[in-house]
C-alpha positions as CSV (number, residue, x, y, z in Angstrom):
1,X,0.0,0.0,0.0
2,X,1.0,3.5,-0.7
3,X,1.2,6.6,1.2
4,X,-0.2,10.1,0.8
5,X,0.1,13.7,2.0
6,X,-3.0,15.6,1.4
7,X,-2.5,18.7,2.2
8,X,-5.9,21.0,2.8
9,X,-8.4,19.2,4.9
10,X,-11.7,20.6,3.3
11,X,-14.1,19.1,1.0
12,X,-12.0,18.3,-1.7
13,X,-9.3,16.9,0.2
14,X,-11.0,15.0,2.6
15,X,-13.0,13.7,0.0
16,X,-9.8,12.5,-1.5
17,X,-8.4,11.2,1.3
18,X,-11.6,9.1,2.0
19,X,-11.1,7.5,-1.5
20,X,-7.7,6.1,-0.3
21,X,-7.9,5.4,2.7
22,X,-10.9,2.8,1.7
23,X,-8.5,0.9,-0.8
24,X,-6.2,0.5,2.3
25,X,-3.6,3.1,2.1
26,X,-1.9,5.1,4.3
27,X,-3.4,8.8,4.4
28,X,-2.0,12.2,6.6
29,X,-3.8,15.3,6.0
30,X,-2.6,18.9,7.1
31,X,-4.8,21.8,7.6
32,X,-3.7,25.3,8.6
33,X,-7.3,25.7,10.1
34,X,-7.6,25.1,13.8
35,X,-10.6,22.7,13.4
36,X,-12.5,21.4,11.0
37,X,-14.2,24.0,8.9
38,X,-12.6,26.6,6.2
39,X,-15.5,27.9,4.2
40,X,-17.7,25.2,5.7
41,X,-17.5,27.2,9.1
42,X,-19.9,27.8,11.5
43,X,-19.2,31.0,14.1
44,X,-21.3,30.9,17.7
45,X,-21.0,34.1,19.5
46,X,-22.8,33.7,23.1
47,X,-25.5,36.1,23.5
48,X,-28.8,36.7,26.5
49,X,-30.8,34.6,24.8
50,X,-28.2,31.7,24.4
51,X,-25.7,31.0,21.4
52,X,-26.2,32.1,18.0
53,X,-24.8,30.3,15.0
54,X,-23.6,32.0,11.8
55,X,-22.7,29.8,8.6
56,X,-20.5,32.6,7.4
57,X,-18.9,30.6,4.3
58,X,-21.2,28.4,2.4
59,X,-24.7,28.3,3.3
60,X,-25.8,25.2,1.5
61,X,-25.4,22.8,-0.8
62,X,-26.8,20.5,-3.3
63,X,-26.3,16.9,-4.5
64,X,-26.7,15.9,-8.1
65,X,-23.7,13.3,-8.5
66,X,-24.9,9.6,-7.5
67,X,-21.0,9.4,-5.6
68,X,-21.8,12.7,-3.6
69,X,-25.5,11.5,-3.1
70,X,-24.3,8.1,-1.2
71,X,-22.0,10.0,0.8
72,X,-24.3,12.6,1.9
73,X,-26.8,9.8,2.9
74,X,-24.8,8.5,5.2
75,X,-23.5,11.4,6.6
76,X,-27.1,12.2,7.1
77,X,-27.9,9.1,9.1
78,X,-24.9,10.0,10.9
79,X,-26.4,13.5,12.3
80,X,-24.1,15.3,10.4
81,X,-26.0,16.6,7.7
82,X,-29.6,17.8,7.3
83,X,-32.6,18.5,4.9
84,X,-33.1,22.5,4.8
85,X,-37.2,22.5,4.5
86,X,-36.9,26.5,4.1
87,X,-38.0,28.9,1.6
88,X,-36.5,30.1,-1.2
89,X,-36.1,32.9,-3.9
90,X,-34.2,35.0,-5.5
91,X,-34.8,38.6,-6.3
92,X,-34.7,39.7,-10.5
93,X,-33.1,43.0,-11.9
94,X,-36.0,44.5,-10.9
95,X,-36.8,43.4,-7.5
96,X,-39.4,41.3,-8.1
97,X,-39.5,37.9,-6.1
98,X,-39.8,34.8,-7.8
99,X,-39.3,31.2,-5.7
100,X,-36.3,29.2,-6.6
101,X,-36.9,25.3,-7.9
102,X,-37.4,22.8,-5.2
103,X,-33.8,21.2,-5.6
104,X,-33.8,19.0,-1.9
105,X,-30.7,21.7,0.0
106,X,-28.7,20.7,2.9
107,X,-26.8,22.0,5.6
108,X,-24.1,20.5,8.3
109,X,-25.4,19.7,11.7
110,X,-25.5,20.9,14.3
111,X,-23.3,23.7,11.9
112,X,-21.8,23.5,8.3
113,X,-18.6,22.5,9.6
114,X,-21.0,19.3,10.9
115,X,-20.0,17.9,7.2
116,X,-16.7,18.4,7.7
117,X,-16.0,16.8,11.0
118,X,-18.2,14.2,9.0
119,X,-15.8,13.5,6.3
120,X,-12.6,13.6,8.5
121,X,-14.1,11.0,11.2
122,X,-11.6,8.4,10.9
123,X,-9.1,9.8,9.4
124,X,-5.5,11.0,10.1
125,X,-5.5,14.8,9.8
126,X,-3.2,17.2,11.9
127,X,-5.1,21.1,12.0
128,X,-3.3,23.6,12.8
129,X,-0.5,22.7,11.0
130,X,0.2,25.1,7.5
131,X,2.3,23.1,5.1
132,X,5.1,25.5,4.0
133,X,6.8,23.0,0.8
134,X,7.8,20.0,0.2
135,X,11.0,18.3,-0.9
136,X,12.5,15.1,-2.6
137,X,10.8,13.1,-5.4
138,X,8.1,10.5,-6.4
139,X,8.0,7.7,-3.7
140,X,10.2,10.0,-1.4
141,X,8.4,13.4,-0.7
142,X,9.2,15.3,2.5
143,X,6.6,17.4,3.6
144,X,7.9,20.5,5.5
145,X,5.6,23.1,8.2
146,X,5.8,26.2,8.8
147,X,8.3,26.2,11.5
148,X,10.5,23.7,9.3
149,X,9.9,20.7,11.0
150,X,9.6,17.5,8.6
151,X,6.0,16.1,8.7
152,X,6.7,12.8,7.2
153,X,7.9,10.8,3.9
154,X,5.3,9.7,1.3
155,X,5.3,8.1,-1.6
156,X,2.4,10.4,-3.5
157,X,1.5,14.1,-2.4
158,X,-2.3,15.4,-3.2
159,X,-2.8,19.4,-2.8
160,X,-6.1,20.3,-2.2
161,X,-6.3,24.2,-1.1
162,X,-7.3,27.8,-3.2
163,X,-5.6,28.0,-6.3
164,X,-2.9,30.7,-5.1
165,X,-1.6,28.4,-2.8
166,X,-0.7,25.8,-4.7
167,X,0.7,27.6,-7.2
168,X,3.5,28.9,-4.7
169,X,3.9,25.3,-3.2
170,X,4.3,23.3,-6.4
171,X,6.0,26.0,-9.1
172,X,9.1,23.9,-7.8
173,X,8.5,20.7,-8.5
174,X,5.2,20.2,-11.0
175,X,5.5,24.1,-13.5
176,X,2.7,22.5,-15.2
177,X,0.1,22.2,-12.4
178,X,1.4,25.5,-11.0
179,X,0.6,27.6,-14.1
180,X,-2.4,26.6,-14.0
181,X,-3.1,27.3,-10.6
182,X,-1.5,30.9,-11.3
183,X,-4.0,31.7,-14.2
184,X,-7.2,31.4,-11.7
185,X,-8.9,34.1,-9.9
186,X,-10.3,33.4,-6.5
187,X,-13.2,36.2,-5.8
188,X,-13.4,37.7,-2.6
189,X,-16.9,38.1,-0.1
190,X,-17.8,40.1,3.6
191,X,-20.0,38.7,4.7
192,X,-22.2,40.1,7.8
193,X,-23.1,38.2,10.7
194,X,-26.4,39.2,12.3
195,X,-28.7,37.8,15.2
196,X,-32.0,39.3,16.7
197,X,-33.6,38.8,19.7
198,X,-36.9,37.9,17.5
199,X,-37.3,36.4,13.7
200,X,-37.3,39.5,11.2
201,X,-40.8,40.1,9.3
202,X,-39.6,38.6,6.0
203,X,-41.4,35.4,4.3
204,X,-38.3,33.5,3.0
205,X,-35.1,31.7,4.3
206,X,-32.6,32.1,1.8
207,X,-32.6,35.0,-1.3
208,X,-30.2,34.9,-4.3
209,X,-30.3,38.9,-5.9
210,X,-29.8,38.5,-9.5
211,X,-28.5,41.9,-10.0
212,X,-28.0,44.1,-6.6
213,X,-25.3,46.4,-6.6
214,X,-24.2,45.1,-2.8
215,X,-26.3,41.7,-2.0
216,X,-25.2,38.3,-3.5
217,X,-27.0,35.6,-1.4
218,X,-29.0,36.3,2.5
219,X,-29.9,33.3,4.6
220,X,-31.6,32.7,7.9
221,X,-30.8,30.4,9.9
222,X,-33.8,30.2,12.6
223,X,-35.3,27.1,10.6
224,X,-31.9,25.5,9.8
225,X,-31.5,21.8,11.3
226,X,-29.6,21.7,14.4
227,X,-30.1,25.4,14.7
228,X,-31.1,27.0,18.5
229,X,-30.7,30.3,20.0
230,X,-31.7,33.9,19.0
231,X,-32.4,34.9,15.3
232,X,-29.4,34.6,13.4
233,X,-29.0,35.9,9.5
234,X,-25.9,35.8,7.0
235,X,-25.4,38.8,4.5
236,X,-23.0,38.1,1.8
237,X,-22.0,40.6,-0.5
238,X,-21.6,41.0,-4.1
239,X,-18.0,39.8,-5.5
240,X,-17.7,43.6,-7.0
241,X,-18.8,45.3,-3.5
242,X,-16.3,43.0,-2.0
243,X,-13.6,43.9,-3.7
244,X,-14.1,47.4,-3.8
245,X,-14.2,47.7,-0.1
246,X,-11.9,45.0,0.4
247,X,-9.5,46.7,2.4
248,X,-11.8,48.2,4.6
249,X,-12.9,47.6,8.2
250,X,-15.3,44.5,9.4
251,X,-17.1,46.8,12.1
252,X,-17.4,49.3,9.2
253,X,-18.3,46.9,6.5
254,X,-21.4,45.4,9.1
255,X,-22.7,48.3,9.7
256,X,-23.3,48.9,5.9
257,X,-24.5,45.3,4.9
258,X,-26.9,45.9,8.1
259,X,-28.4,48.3,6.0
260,X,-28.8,46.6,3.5
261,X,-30.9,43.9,5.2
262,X,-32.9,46.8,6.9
263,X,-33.7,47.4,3.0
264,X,-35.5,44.4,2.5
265,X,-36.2,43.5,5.5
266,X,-37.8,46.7,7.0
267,X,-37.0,48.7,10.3
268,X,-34.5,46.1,12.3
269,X,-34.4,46.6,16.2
270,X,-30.9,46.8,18.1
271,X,-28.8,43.8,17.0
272,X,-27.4,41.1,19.4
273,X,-24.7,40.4,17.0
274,X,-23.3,42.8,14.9
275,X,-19.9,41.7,13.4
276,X,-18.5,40.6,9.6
277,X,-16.1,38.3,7.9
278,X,-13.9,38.9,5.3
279,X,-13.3,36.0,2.6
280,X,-9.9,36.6,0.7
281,X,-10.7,33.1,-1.7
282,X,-14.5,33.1,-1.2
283,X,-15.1,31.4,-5.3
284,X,-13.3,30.5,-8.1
285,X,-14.5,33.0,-10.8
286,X,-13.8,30.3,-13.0
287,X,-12.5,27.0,-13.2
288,X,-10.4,25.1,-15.6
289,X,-12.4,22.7,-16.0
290,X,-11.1,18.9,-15.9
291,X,-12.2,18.1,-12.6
292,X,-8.3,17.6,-10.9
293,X,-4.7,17.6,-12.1
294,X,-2.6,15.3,-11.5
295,X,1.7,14.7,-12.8
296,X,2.1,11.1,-12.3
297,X,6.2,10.8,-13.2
298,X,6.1,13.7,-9.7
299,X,3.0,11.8,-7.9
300,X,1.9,15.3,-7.1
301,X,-2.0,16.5,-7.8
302,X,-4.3,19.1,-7.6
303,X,-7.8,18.9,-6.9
304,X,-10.7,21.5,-5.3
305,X,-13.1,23.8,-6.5
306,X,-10.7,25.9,-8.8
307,X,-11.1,22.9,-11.1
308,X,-14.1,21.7,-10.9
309,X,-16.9,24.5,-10.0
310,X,-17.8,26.6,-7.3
311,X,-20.4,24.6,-5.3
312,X,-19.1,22.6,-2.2
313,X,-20.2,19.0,-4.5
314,X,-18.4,20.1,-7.5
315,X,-15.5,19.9,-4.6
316,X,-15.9,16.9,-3.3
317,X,-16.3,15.3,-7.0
318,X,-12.6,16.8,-7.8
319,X,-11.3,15.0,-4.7
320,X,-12.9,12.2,-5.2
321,X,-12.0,11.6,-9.0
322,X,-8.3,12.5,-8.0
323,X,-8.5,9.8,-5.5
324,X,-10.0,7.3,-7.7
325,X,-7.3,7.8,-10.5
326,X,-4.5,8.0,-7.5
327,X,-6.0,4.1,-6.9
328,X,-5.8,3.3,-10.7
């Protein structure tokens, strides 16, 4: 049996990692993240009237892919996923709202990051630990931390983080992959995180805003699974509002995406929870395409949602096709 580095322990490369470790091989993961989580994160921020919980990265997802679908069930039966039975629109050019199709959309429980502490259940994966390069050759890669200290020899290395990153950690070894890491662009999101000591008046769960000059996507999570506490909402902004304010403060940024939701949501009373989060990497603008990459005279590959799409299955299929060609 062989052995892998994966490093990046989110979707993609746990979904990898999974893929291996079930045909018997030997499987370490490293995650800069302190827990499970990355854009699958959930944020709790203790208030009077108890904890409220903030998916401030993805909000959902979907299943289309009969792979992702059997994995999802079981994670489900598991208690770590959960049917969202909300309701949802989106909002046209014009402002007129329309209800979005009735696609079956899920959530982590008891939080988003539920999926991932799903995935890496039974796995070897080290967080907190941010992989800095690596050194030697096919059947003999050293992986090297932050600090410098040597986190093992594999045969086979998998990299499964944003598109920036592994551009600067392969360029040495695999040009190929690295160039076309290099020619992605990652799009940035704030997002403001918002809880109430009572549900706002609005008649939906989740709204998409075709064309608003700040809003991208606003959820609720009140009728979330798993979800307890005060009112709780998500504002993410627009990828061209984020970037123009990028550089700009979170208490300053949630005070003007609060707005916004007073906009559409009418007259808001004091907030419980007034704070924001800044996503450098938040989705691919677009992808290359082929699902992974992978240099088999380096045993070095690339998978995540820079190749495949930006919706969290079109991350877990990269990681799982990269795994499934690793095996052949």
């Amino acid at each position: 049996m062989g052995s892998f580095a994966i490093i990046g322990a989110g979707i993609s490369g746990l979904a990898c990692g999974n893929a291996l470790a079930a045909a018997g091989h030997q499987v370490s993961l490293f995650d800069k993240g302190r827990g499970p989580g990355g854009r699958m994160s959930t944020r709790r921020v203790d208030t009077p009237f108890g904890q409220a919980s903030f998916d401030h990265g993805a909000q959902f997802f979907t299943e289309r892919d009969a792979d992702f679908q059997r994995t999802i069930s079981a994670l489900e039966t598991q208690g770590a996923v959960g049917l969202w039975q909300g309701e949802f629109v989106r909002f046209d050019s014009k402002g007129k709202q329309h209800a979005l199709g009735d696609e079956p959309r899920y959530v982590g429980t008891p939080g988003m990051n539920g999926v991932v502490r799903g995935l890496a259940a039974g796995l070897n994966t080290t967080w907190g630990m941010r992989v800095s390069g690596l050194s030697g050759r096919k059947g003999a890669w050293q992986v090297h931390g932050e600090s410098g200290e040597n986190l093992g020899l594999f045969d086979q290395v998998v990299c499964a983080v944003p598109a920036e990153q592994v551009s600067d950690l392969l360029a040495p070894h695999t040009p190929a992959i690295a160039v076309k890491a290099k020619a992605v662009r990652s799009l940035p999101c704030w997002a403001g995180l918002f809880a109430f000591e009572k549900p706002l008046k609005i008649d939906w769960d989740m709204a998409r805003f075709d064309a608003h000059p700040v809003l991208d996507v606003t959820s609720a999570g009140l009728n979330q699974p798993g979800r307890t506490g005060p009112a709780s909402y998500v504002v993410h902004g627009h990828a061209d509002w984020s970037i123009a304010h990028l550089e700009e403060g979170a208490d300053q940024i949630a005070a003007l995406l609060l707005k916004e939701l007073a906009k559409i949501a009418g007259p808001l009373p004091t907030p419980l929870v007034l704070s924001a989060h800044r996503w450098r990497y938040a989705r691919v603008e677009t992808s290359h395409g082929p699902g992974y990459l992978y240099d088999k005279d380096q045993g070095i590959g690339a998978c995540g949602d820079w190749l495949a799409g930006p919706r969290v299955e079109s991350a877990w299929v990269s990681g799982h096709h990269l795994g499934q060609a690793l095996l052949g």
